[in-house]
C-alpha positions as CSV (number, residue, x, y, z in Angstrom):
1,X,-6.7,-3.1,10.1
2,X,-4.4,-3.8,6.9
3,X,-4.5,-6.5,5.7
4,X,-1.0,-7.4,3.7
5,X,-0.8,-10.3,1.3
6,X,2.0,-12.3,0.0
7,X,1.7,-14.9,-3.4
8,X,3.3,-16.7,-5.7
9,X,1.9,-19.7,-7.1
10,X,5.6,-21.2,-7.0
11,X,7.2,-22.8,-3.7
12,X,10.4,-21.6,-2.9
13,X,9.8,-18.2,-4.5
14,X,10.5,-16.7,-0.8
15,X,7.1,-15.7,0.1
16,X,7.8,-16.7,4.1
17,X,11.0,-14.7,4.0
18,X,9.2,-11.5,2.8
19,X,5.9,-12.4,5.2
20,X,7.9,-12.4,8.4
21,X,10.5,-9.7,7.8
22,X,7.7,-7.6,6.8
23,X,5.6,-8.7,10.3
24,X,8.7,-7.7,11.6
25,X,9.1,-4.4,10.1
26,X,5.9,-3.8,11.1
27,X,5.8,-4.5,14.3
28,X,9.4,-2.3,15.3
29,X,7.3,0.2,13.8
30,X,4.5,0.0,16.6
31,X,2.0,-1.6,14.5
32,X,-0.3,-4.6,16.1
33,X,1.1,-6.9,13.9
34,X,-0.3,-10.5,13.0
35,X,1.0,-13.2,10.7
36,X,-1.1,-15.7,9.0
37,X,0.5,-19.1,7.7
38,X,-1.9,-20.3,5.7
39,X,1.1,-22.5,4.1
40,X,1.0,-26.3,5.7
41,X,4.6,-26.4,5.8
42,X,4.2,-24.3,8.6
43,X,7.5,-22.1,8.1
44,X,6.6,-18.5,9.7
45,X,4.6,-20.0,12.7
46,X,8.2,-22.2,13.4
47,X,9.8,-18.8,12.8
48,X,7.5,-17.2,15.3
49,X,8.4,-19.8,18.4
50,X,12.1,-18.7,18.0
51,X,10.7,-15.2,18.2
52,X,12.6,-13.7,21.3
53,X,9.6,-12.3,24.0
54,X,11.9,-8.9,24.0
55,X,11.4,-8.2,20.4
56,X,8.2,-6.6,19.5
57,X,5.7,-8.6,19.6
58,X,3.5,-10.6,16.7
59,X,0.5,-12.4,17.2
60,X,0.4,-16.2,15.3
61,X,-2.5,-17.3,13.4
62,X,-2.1,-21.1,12.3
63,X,-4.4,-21.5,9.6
64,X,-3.1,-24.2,7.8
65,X,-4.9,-25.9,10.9
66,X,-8.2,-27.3,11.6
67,X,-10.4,-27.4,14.3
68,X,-13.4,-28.9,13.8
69,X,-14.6,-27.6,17.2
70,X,-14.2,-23.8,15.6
71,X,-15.4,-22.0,12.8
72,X,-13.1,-21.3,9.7
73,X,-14.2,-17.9,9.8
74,X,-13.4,-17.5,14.3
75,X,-9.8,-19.7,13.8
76,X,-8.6,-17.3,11.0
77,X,-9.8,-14.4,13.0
78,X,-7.2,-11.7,14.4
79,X,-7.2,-10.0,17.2
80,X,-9.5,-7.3,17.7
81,X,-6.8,-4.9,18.7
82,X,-4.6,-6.1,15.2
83,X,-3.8,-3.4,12.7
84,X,-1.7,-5.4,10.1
85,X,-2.3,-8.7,9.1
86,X,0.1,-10.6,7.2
87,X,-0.7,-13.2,5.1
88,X,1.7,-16.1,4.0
89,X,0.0,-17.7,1.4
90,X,0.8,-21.2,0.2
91,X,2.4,-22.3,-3.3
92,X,0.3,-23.9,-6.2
93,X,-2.8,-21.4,-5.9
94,X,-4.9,-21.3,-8.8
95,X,-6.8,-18.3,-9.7
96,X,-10.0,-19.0,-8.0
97,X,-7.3,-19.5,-4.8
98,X,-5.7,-16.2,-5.5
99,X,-8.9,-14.2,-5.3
100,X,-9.7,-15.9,-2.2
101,X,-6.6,-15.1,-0.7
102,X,-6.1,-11.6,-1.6
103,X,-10.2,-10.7,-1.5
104,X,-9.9,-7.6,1.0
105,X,-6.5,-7.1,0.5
106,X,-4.8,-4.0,1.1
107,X,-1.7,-4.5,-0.4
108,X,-0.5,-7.6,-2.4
109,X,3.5,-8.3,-2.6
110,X,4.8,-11.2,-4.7
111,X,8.4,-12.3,-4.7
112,X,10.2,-13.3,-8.1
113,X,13.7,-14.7,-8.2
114,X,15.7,-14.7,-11.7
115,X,15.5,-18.0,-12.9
116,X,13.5,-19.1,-16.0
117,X,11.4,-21.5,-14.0
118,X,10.5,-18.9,-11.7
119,X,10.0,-15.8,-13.9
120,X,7.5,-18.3,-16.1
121,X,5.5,-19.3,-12.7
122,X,5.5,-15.9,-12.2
123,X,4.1,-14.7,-15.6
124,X,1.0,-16.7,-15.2
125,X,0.5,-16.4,-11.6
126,X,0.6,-12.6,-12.2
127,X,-2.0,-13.4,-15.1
128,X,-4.4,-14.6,-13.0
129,X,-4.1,-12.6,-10.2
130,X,-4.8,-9.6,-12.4
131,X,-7.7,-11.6,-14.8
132,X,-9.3,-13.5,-12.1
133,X,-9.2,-11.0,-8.5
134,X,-12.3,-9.1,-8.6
135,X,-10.9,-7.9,-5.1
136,X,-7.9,-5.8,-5.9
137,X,-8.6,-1.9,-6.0
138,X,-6.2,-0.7,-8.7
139,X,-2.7,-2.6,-10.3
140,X,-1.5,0.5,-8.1
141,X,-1.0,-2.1,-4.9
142,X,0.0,-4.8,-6.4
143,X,3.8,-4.7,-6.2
144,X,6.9,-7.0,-7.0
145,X,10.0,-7.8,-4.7
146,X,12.7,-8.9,-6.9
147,X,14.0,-11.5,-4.7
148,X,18.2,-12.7,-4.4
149,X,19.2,-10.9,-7.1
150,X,23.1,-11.1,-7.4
151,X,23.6,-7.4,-9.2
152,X,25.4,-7.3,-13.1
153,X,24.5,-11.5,-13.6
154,X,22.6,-12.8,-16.6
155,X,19.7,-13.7,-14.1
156,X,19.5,-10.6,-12.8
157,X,19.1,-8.4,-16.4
158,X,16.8,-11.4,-17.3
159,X,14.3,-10.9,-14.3
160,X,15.0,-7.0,-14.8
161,X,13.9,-7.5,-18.7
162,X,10.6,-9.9,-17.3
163,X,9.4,-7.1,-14.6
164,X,10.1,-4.4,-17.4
165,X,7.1,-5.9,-19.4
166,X,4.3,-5.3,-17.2
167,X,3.4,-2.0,-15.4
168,X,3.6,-3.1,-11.9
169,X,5.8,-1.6,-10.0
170,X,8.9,-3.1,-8.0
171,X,8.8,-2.2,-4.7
172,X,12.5,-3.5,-3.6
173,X,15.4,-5.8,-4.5
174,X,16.3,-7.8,-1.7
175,X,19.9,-9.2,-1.5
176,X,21.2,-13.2,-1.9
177,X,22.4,-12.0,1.6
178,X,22.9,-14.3,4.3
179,X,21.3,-12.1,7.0
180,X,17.9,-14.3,5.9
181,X,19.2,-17.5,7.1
182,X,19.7,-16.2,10.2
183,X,17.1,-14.7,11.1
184,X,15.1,-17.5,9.8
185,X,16.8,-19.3,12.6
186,X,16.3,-16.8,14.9
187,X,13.1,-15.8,14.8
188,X,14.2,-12.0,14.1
189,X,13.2,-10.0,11.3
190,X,16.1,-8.0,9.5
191,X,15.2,-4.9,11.5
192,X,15.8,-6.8,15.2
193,X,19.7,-7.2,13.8
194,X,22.7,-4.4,14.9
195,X,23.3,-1.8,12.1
196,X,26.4,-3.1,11.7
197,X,25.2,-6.3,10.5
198,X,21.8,-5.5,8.3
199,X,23.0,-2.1,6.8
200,X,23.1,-3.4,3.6
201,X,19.6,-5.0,3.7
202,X,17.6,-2.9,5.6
203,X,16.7,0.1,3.0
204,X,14.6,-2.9,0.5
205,X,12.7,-2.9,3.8
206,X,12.0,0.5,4.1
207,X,10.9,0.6,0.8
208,X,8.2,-1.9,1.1
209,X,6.9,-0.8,4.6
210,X,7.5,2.9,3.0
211,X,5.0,1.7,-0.1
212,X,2.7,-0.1,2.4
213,X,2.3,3.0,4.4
214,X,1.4,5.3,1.3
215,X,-2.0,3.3,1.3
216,X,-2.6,3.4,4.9
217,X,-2.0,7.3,4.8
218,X,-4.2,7.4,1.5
219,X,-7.2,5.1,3.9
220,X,-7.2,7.1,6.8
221,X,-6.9,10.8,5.7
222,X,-10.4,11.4,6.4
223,X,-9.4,10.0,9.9
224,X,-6.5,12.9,10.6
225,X,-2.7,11.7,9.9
226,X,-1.1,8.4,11.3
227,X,0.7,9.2,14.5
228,X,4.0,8.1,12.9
229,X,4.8,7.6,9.5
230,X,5.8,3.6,9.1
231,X,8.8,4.5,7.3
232,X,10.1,6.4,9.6
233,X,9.1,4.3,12.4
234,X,11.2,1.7,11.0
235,X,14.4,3.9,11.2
236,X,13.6,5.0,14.5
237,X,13.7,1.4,15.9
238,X,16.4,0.6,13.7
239,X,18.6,2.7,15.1
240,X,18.1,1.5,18.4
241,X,19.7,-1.2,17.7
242,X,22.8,0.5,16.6
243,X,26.0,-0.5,18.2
């Protein structure tokens, strides 16, 4: 199993828009996908009860709840038959929190948007991700989405000029599109949407599942090759839903 994680010590940074596009992505690609909400406000497990039963399915882990009947350890538990886990982390993590989140991570994405207020949180959340995580095996898979960046504005050079500083690289640029409202809404993922409607959009998600899938590749080569590269997996069932 791979286990995906999504940060940023600031709310409203996009981490639940990344967390269930990517589950998403994921699961088109015939991956046994689960989502983790360990955010209280509860946003991608709302997103997941819109989720159509026709789409691909993702399993829903709740784990800003608590049962004091259960374990911590069994409720946060997957399924045994998962093999990507995505985890939608909650804002205001310190760096003790970040290393608890991300300890056994396989990949860690962190959305930054272009404002001042975010590329600050961002410098020291990236700080103590990197000083404090004992887990992480290499900068190499830690990456940055640049998050509703309008191209050619000041914000945009300004977050370009912040992510220029440190050698982590950007993964994708996702669009101020409004294909994420409604899917939000929906309970899709950007790659459940015609071609007509999420042309534009849908190559940042190859990208990320594309830089996800380098690891697993990198994992399981003393296993044999994956049955189907998740890049291309994603095209495949994207253009299913051509029109």
């Amino acid at each position: 199993m791979h286990k995906i994680v999504i940060i940023n010590s600031k709310g409203g940074s996009g981490k639940t828009t990344v967390s269930v596009n990517l589950a998403a992505a994921l699961a088109a690609s015939g991956e046994r996908t689960a989502l983790l909400d360990l955010d209280p406000q509860g946003s991608s497990m709302r997103w997941l009860k819109q989720r159509s039963e026709e789409l691909p399915p993702i399993t829903g882990i709740a784990g800003f709840r608590s049962d004091s009947n259960l374990t911590r350890s069994f409720q946060l538990t997957p399924p045994g038959n998962t093999t990507a886990l995505v985890l939608d982390t909650p804002a205001g993590l310190d760096r003790r929190g970040l290393e608890a989140a991300t300890r056994g991570a396989d990949a860690i994405l962190m959305p930054v948007m272009s404002s001042d207020i975010d590329i600050h949180a961002a410098t020291h959340c990236i700080a103590d991700l990197l000083l404090g995580s004992k887990s992480m095996s290499g900068r190499k898979r830690f990456g940055i989405i640049a998050n509703r960046v309008k191209p050619n504005t000041r914000g945009g050079k300004r977050l370009k000029r912040f992510l220029d500083n440190f050698d982590i690289p950007v993964v994708a640029t996702l669009r101020d599109s409004v294909n994420y409202t409604r899917v939000a809404e929906t309970g899709q993922g950007l790659i459940d949407l015609p071609r007509w409607q999420a042309q534009k959009d849908i190559g940042a998600w190859e990208d990320i599942v594309e830089w996800i899938s380098s690891f697993k590749q990198s994992d399981e080569s003393a296993r044999g090759p994956l049955r189907v590269g998740l890049s291309g997996a994603v095209r495949l069932a994207f253009s299913r839903n051509s029109v």
